[in-house]
C-alpha positions, -999 to 999 in steps of 0.1 A, spaced: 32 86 449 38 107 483 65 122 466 43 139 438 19 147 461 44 164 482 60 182 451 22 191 436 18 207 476 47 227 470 38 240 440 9 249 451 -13 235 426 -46 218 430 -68 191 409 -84 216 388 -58 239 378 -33 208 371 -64 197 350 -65 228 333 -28 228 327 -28 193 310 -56 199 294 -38 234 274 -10 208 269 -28 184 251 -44 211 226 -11 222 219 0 191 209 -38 183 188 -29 220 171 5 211 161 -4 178 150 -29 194 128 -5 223 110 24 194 104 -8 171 90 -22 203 67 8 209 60 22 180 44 -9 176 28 -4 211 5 25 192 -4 26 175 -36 55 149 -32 37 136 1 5 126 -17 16 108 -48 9 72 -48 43 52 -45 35 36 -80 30 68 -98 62 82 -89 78 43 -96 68 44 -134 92 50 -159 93 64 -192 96 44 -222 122 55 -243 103 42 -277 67 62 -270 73 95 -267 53 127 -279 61 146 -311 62 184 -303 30 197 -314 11 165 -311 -2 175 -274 -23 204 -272 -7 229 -249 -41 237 -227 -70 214 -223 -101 226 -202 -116 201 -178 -148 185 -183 -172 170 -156 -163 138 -145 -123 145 -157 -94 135 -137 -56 136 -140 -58 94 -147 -83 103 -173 -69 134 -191 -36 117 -190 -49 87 -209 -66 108 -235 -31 129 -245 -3 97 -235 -14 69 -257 -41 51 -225 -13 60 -201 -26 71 -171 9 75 -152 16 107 -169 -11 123 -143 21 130 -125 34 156 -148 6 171 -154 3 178 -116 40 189 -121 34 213 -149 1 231 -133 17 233 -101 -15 216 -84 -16 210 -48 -39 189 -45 -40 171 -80 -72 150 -67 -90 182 -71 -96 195 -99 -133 216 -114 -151 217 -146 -140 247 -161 -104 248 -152 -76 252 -178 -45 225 -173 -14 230 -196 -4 192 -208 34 191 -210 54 174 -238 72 148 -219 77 112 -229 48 89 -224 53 67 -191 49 34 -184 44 12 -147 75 -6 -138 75 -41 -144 80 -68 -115 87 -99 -124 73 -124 -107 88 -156 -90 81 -189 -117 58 -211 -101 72 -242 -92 44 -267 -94 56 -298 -77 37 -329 -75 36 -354 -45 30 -389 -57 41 -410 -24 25 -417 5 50 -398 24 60 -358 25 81 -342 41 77 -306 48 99 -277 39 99 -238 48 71 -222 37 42 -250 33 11 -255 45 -13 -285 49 -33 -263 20 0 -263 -4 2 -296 6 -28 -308 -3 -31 -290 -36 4 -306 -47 -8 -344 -35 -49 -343 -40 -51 -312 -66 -77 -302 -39 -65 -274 -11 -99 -286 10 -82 -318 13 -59 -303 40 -78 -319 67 -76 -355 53 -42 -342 61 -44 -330 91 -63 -359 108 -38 -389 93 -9 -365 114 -28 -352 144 0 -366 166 27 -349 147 15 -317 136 -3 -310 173 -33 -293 179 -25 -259 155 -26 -270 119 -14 -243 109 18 -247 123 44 -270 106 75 -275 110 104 -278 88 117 -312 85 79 -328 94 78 -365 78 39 -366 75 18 -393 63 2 -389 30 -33 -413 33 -44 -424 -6 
């Protein structure tokens, strides 16, 4: 701390002009925080939900040529989701290239009046996840014991068919589970009470 104040002495500066010097330094860095943030956001590809730019296009609904009207003129209340479902068969995910083909900035903005070109692309569809099977599992015994992943809830559910059971649970194995119930371990051999 001597040492700074030593090397501030030297360089002849004071509490106010070091305050005004930090101060300048921290507007900088607000002003170019605020181009990069106005400028990404003029960018198209840095706004698009992940899940638009995830769908795909199904191969067996496409568009004939001449099907689409090439221009359609916004109405009140329009958006991209909305004109796209009225020209892709109730598929909103082509909002995307009707951004694309208008060359719109900010496709979230968009005014009564204004005169969009709908492209003839394929109609898109949202990518399918599967999902994980449940595996409904049953506990019949009087005895559990736990793997990765449960709960006194899960528990519950699989031995009572009631989750709010947990604490009928909870208070037969108090001495093994501790005093944070939810926390088990792995390998836990708790008492089921019938």
């Amino acid at each position: 701390m001597v040492e700074l104040k030593t090397a501030l002495k030297s360089l002849k500066l004071n509490e106010s002009n070091l305050s005004i010097l930090l101060g300048a330094v921290v507007v900088l860095i607000i002003g170019i925080l605020a181009f990069r943030w106005v400028n990404n956001r003029n960018n198209l590809g840095s706004i698009l939900p992940k899940s638009a730019t995830e769908s795909v296009t199904s191969p067996q609904a496409t568009n004939t040529p001449g099907k689409l009207p090439s221009e359609y003129t916004v109405k009140s209340g329009d958006s991209l989701w909305k004109i796209s479902q009225q020209h892709f068969n109730n598929s909103g995910y082509n909002w995307v290239d009707i951004a694309k083909a208008n060359n719109l900035n900010q496709p979230n903005r968009i005014v009564a009046g204004q005169k969009l070109t709908i492209p003839d692309v394929p109609v898109r569809t949202p990518k399918v996840v599967a999902q994980k099977p449940k595996i409904e599992t049953t506990i019949t015994g009087n005895s559990y014991t736990t793997v990765k992943g449960d709960s006194l809830w899960k528990i519950a559910v699989a031995a009572y068919g009631d989750g709010y059971k947990w604490t009928a649970l909870y208070n037969a194995n108090k001495d093994k589970i501790g005093t944070n119930p939810n926390r088990l371990f792995q390998g836990l051999a708790l008492t089921v009470p019938r």
